[in-house]
Backbone bond lengths (Angstrom), bond angles and torsions (degrees), N, CA, C in turn:
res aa  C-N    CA-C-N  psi(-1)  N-CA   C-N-CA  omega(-1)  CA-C   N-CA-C  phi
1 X - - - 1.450 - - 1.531 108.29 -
2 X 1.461 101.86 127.17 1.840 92.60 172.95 1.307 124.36 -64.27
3 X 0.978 121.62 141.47 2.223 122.15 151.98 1.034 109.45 -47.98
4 X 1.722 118.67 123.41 1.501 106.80 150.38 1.539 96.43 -130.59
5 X 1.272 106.13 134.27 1.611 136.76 -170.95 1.788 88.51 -40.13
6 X 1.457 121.47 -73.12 1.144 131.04 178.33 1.606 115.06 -8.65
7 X 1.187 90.96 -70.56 1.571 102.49 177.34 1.744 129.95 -42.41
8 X 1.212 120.41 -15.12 1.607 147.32 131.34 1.385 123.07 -25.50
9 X 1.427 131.41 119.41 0.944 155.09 170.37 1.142 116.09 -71.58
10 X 1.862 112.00 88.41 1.674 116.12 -178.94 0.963 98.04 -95.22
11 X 1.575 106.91 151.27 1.678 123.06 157.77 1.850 102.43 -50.95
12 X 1.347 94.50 -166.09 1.620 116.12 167.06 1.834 108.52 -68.37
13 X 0.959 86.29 -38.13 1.653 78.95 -163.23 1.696 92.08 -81.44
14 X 1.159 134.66 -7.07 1.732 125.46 -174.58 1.453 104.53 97.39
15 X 1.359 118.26 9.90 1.575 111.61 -177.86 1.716 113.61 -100.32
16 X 1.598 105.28 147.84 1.635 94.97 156.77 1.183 91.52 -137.51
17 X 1.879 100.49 146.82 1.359 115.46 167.54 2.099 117.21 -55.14
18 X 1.356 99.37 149.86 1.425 116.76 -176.88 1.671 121.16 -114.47
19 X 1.064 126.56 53.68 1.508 109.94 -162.58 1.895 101.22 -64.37
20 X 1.272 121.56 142.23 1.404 143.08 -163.04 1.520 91.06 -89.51
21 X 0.970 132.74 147.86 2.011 131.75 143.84 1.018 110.89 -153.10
22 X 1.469 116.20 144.92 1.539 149.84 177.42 1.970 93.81 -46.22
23 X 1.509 116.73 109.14 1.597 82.97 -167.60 1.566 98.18 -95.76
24 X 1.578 137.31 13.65 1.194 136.02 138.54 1.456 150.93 -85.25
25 X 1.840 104.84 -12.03 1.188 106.12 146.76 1.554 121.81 -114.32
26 X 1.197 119.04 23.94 1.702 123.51 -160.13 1.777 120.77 32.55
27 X 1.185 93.01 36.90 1.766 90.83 168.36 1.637 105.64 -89.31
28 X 1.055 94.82 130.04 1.999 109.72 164.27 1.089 116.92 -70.04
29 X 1.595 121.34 106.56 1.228 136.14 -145.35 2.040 107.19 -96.11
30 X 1.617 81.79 -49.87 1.765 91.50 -178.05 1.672 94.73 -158.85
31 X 1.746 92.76 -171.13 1.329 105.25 -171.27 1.620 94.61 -154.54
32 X 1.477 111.73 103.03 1.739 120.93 -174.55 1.801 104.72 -112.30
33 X 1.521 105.71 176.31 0.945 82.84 164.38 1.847 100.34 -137.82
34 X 1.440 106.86 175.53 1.622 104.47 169.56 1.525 115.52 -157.04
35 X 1.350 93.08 172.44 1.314 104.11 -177.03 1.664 106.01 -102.34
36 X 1.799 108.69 -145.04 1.736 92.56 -159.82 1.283 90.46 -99.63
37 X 1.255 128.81 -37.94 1.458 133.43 177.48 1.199 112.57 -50.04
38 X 1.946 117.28 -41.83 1.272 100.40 179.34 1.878 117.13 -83.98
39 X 1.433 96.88 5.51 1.537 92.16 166.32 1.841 119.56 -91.20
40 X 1.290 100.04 -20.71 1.357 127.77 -165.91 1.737 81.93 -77.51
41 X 1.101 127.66 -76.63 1.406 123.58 159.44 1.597 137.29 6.63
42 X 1.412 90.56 -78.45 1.318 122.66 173.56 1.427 117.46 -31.03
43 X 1.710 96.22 -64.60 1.505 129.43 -168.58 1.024 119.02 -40.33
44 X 2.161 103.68 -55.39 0.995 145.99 -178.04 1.575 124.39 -63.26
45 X 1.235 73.74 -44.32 2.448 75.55 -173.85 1.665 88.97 -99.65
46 X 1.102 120.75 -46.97 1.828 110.47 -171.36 1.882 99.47 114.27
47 X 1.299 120.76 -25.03 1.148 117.35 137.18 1.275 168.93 -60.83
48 X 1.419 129.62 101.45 1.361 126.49 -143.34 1.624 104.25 -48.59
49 X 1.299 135.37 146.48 0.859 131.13 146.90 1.767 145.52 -138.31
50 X 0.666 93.42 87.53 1.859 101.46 -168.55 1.115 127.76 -59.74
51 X 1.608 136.49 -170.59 1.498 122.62 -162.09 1.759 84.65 -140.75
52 X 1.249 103.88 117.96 1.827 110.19 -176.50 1.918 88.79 -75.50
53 X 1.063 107.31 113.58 1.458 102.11 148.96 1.305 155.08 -85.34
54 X 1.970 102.70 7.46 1.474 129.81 164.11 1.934 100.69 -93.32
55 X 1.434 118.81 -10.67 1.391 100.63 169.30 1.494 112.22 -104.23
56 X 1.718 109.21 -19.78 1.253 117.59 -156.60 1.311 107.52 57.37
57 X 1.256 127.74 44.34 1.749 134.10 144.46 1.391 120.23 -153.27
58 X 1.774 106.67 176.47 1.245 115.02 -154.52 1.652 104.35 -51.89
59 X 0.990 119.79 175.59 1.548 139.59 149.05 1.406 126.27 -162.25
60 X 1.937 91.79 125.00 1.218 97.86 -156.38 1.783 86.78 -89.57
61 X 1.574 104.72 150.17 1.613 80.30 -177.05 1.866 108.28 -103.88
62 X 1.378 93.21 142.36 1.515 104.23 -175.39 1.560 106.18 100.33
63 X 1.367 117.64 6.83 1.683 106.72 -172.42 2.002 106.73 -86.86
64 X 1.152 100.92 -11.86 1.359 105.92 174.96 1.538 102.35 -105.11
65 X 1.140 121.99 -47.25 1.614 113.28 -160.60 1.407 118.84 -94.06
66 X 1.457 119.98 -10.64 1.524 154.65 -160.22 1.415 96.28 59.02
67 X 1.223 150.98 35.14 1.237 146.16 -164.37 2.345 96.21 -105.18
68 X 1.048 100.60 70.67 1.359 95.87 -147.38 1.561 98.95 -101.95
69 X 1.494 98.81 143.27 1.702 117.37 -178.30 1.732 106.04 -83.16
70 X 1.156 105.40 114.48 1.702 102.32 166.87 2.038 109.74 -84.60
71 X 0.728 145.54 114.39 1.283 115.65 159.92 1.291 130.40 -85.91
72 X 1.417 104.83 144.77 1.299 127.73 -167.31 1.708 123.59 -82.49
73 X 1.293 90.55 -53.07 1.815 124.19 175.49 1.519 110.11 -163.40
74 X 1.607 90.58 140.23 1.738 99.17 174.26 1.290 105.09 -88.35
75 X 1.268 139.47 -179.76 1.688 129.26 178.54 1.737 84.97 -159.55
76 X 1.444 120.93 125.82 1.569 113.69 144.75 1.475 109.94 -102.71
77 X 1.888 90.30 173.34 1.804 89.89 -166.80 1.446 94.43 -96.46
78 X 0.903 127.76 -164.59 1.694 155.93 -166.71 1.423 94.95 -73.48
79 X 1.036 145.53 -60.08 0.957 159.63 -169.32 1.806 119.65 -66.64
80 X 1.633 107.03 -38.41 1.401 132.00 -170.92 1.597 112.95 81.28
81 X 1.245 109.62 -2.96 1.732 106.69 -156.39 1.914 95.61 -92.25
82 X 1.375 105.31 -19.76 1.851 94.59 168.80 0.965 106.25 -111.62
83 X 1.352 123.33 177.77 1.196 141.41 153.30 1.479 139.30 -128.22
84 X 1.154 129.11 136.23 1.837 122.31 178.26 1.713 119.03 -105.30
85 X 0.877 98.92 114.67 2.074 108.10 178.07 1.692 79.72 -82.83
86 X 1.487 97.37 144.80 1.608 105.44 167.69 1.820 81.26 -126.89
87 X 0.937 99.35 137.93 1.793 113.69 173.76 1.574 131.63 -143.81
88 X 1.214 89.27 176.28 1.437 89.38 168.14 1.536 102.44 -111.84
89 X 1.639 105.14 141.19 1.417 103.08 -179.28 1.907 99.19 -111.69
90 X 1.421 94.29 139.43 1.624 97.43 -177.30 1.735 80.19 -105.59
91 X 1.522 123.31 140.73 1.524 131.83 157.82 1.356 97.83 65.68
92 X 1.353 122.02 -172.15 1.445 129.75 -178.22 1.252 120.21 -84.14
93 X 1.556 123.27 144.01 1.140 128.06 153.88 1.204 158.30 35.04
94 X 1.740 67.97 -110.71 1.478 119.18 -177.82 1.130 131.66 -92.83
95 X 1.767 148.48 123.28 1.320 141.81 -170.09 1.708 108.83 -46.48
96 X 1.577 95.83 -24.72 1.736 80.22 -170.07 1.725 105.07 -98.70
97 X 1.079 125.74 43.13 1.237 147.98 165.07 1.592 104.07 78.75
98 X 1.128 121.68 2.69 1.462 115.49 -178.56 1.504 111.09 -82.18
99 X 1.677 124.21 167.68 1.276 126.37 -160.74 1.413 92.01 -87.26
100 X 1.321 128.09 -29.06 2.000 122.53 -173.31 1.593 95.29 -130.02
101 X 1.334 93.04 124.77 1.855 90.75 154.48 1.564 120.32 -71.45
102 X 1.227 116.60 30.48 1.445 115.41 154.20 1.050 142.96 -133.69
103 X 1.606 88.71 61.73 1.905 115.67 -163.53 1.619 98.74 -88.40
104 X 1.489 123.51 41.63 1.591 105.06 179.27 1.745 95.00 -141.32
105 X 1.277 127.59 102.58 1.272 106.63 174.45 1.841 107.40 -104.37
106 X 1.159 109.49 164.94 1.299 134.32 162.55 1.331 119.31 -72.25
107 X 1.485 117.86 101.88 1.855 104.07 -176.82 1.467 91.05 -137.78
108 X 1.235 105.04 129.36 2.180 122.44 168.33 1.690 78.47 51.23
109 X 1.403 141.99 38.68 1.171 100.54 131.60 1.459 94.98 122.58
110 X 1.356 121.61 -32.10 1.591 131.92 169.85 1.672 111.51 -100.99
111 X 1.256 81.16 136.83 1.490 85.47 155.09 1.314 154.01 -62.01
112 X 1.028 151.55 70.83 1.682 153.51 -146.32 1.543 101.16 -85.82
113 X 1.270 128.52 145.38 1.481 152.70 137.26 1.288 114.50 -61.36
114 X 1.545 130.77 104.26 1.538 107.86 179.44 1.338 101.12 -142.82
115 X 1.450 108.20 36.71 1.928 109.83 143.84 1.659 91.92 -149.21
116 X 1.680 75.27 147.78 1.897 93.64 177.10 1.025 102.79 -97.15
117 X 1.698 139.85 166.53 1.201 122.62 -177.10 1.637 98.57 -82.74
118 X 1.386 116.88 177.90 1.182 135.92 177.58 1.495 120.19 -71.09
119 X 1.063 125.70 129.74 1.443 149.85 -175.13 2.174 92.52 -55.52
């Protein structure tokens, strides 16, 4: 049966969440979001591409920073309303130079930092 993006469970605004992962070491890389075009996109070039919703446009990721998403496999959930990019990540992430934007955990109650950004 083919994919059609359509068939996806958008919010109101036309978005579904994207969580990113390392698809060779399973680290959770990020959390974007997109629309169908930018999945239709995706599919299409092999580049992740998401929908910035502070510009209200595309973003291809890595086209400014070279920090660039290959995708590997798309994955929807059970539901259809998320989605998982398994990729390859070239450079970090994360805007603040780290490889996952989820370098902050919660432990007894504080917050910890437990990635530095990348050299």
């Amino acid at each position: 049966m083919a994919f059609d993006p359509s068939s996806l469970k958008y919010d109101a605004a036309g978005l579904i969440p994207c969580i990113a992962q390392d698809h060779a070491t399973g680290e959770v890389l990020m959390l974007a979001w997109m629309n169908a075009d930018a999945v239709a996109r995706t599919l299409e070039t092999g580049r992740v591409t998401y929908w910035s919703r502070s510009r209200a446009a595309f973003w291809i990721k890595g086209e400014t920073s070279g920090h660039v998403q290959r995708l590997v496999e798309l994955r929807l959930d059970c539901d259809r309303d998320c989605l998982l990019a398994l990729v390859n990540q070239t450079g970090p992430a994360c805007h603040t130079n780290r490889r996952s934007c989820f370098y902050t955990a919660v432990r007894e109650g504080d917050e910890v930092v437990i990635s530095q950004p990348m050299a």
